[in-house]
N, C-alpha and C positions, 0 to 999 in steps of 0.2 A: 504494500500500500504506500504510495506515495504521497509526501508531504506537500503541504502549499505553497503559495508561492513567496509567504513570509516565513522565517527560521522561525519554527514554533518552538517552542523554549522546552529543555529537559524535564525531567522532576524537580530538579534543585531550583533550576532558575526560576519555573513555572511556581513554586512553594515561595519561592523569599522576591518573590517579584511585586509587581502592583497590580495583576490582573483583580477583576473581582473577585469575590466569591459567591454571590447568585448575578446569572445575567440572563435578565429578559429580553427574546427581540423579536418588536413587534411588525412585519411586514403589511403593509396594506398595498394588496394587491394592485396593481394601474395606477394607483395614488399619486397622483402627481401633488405641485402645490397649488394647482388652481381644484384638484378634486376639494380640498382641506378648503381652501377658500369658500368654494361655495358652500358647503356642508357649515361653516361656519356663520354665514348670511343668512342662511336659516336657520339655523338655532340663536345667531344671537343678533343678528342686524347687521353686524358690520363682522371686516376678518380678523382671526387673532385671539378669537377667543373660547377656539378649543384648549381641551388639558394638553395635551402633546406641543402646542401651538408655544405653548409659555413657558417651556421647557427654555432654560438658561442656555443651551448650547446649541446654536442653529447651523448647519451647512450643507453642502450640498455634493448627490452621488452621479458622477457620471455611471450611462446604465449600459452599454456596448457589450455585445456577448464578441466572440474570439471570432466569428466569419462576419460578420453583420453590425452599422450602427444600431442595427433595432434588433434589441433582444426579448428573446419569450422568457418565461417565467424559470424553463427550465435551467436556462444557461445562466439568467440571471442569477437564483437562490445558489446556483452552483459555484457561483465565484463568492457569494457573500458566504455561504457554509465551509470555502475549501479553499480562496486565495490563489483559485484559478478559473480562467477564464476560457470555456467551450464552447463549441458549436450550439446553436441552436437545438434546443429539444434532447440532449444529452443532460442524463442526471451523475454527476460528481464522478464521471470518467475523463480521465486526460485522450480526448480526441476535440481535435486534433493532437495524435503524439500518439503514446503505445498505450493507447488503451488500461491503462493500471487505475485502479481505482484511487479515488484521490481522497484521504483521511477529511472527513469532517470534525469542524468542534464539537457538534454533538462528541461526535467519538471519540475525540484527543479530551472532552474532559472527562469522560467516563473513565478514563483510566488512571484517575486523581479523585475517584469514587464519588463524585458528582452524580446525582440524581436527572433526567433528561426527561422531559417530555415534549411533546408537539402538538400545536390545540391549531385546528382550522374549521372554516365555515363549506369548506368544500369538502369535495370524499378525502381522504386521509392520505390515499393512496395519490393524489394531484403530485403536479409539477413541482412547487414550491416547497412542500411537508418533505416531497420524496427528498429533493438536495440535499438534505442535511439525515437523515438515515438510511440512505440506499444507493447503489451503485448501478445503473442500468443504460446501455446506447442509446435507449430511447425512453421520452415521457409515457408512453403509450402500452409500455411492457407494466401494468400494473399489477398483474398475479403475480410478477417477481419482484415488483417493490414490496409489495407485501411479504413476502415471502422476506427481503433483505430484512422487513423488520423482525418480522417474530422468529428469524431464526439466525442472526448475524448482530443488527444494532440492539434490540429491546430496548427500545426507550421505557422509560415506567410508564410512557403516559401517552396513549394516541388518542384524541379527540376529534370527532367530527364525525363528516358524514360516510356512513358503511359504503359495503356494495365493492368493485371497482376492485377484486383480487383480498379484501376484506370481508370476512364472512363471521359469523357466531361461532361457528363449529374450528376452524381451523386458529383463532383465535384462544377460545380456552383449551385446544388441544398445546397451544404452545404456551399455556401456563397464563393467560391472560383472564381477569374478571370481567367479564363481559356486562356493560348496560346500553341500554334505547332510547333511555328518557332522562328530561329535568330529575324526575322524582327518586329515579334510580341511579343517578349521577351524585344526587345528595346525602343519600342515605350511604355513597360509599365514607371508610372512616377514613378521617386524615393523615394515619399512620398507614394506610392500603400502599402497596405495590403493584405494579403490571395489571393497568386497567386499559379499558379499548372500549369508550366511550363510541357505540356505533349509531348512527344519528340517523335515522331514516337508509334510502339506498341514494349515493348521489349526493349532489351540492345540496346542503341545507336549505331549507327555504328562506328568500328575503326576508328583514326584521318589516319590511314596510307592509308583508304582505301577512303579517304575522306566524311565531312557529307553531304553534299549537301547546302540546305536550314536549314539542323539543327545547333545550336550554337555549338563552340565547350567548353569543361572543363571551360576555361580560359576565354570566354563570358557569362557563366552562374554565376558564381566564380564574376565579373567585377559587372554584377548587381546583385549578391544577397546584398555584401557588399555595392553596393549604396543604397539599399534599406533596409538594417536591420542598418544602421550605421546612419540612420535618427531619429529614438531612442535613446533620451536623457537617457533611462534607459541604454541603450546598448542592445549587442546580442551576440547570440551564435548560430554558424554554424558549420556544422558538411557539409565536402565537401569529398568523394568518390570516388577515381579514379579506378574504377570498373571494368576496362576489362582487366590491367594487369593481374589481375588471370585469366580471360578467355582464353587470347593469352597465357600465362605458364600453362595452364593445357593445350593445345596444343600445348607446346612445341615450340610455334611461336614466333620465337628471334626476327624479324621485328617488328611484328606490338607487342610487349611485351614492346621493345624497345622504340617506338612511343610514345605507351601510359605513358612511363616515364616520357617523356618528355614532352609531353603533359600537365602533372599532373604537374610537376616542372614551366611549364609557366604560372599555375591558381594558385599553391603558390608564383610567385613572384609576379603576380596582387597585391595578400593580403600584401605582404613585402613593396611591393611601397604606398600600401596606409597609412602602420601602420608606417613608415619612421617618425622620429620626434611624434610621440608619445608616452607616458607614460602610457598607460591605456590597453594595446591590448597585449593578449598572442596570437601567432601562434604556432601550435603543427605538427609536421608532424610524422607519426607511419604507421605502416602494421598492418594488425590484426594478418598474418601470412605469412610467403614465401611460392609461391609455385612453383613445378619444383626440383627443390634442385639446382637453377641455381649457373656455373661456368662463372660470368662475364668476365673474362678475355679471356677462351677458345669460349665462347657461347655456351657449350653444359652443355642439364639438364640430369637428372638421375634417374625423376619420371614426372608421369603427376598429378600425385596428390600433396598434401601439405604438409609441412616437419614440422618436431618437432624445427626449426632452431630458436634461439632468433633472433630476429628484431631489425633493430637502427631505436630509438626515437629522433627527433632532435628539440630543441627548439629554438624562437626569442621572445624577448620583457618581458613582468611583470611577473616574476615569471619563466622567463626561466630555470634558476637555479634548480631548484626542481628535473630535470628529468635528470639529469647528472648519472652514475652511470648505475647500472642494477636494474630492479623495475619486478615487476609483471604487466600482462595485468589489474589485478582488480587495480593496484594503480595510474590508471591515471586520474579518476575523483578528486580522494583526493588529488592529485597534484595539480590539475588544481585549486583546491577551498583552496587551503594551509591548509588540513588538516591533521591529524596524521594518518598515513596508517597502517591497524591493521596485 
């Protein structure tokens, strides 16, 4: 397994270094900053006044996958999970190059006995979740993302929605508690292990369109952090607000908007609980905009994904780091305070 493309630090360095010790990072999918804009005009009148928004550290990620200025989901979360930068639609393989699979954080800090999970609005098995616990040529190979997870990374914590090479059966056969619902999501305890939160079959439903009995961003977000912050090692969550790209490749301002907001009420969970701590980075990023949205007018320009740099905004240990403009591959070496090559 091949390392990225920043010198991840050993044990020693990694131990007496300044990396965090829990780090949250919240992707919101297509999210550009005119999505956050507008979503912001509607809940508050003017921009600026989401919780992510007033985060002390603002800057910005160029989003370019390794063939293309316009990167999909999959090459983007691949450079931010692994510090390298691949083709389109490859999850966390060096291709272009020999094909070796390329170490994610998830997995470089599991081996410093860090706690992992992964919360999305989509199936679990998607583009973005896959980057950072699975190795595969293509986004589309989902029964062997699945498969990467429950029998290579096991993160403790998969949320979201089933289906898509995720199933009930194959799931607690590889030692996973399997639930479906809000109710069954709450009643797990906070000391639990290896849960696969299965959400319907497929992307969740819009919060605009209501979920029914399913939890929403912001109640799965609520107990992942109860449950991986029981971990005297700590943890590291990678949280997904997955259907903004869905409603902006359909041009859909409403429910676009929604899911903004949405995603901004499951980062301020994590802000309220890392309140008065010293030890917890929150990272909030897009992998890429999509639409070429005009927050102030509400009209977009494409249904597809734009070449647009994305704002990075940071809270808590090592917020500092991501001020400025950085590349997609330099947000692992950030996150672990290392030299970005």
């Amino acid at each position: 397994m091949a390392f990225g493309a920043c010198d991840w630090p050993d044990q020693t360095e990694y131990l007496h270094g300044e990396a965090p010790r829990n780090v949250i990072l919240f992707i919101g999918d297509g999210m550009g900053a005119e999505q956050a804009k507008a979503a912001s005009i509607d809940r508050f009148g003017s921009d600026g006044g989401l919780g992510f928004q007033e985060f002390p550290v603002v800057g910005y990620v160029e989003t370019r996958s390794a063939d293309s200025a316009v990167t999909d989901s999959a090459a983007a979360a691949t450079a931010m999970a692994t510090g390298f930068r691949v083709g389109n639609g490859v999850i966390s393989l060096s291709v272009p190059g020999d094909r070796s699979r390329l170490l994610t954080i998830l997995e470089y800090l599991q081996r410093y006995g860090k706690s992992t999970g992964l919360v999305s609005t989509k199936f679990i098995t998607d583009a973005t979740p896959a980057a950072f616990g699975a190795h595969q040529s293509s986004r589309s190979m989902t029964d062997r993302i699945a498969l990467d997870y429950l029998e290579r990374s096991r993160p403790d914590l998969l949320l979201g929605g089933g289906g898509y090479g995720i199933g009930d059966r194959i799931a607690s056969a590889n030692g996973y508690t399997v639930v479906a619902d809000a109710a069954e999501l709450d009643a797990v305890p906070d000391d639990a292990r290896m849960v696969s939160g299965q959400f319907g079959s497929g992307a969740m439903p819009f919060e605009y369109d209501g979920l029914g009995d399913l939890p929403t961003l912001s109640v799965m977000v609520a107990k992942a952090i109860a449950i991986l912050s029981s971990d005297p090692d700590g943890f590291f969550l990678m949280v997904e607000g997955g259907l903004i790209d869905t409603a902006c490749h359909s041009n859909d301002l409403a429910r676009a908007v929604r899911e903004v907001q949405g995603f901004d009420d499951a980062v301020s969970i994590a802000t309220a609980w890392a309140i008065g701590r010293t030890d917890t980075l929150i990272i909030v990023v897009a992998d890429h905009e999509t639409g070429g949205l005009d927050g102030a007018s509400g009209t977009f320009s494409t249904t597809g994904h734009t070449s647009a740099d994305v704002p990075v905004y940071a809270w808590g240990e090592g917020a500092d780091r991501f001020g400025g403009t950085v590349e997609n591959r330099d947000i692992p070496c950030l996150i672990l305070d290392m030299p970005v090559d």
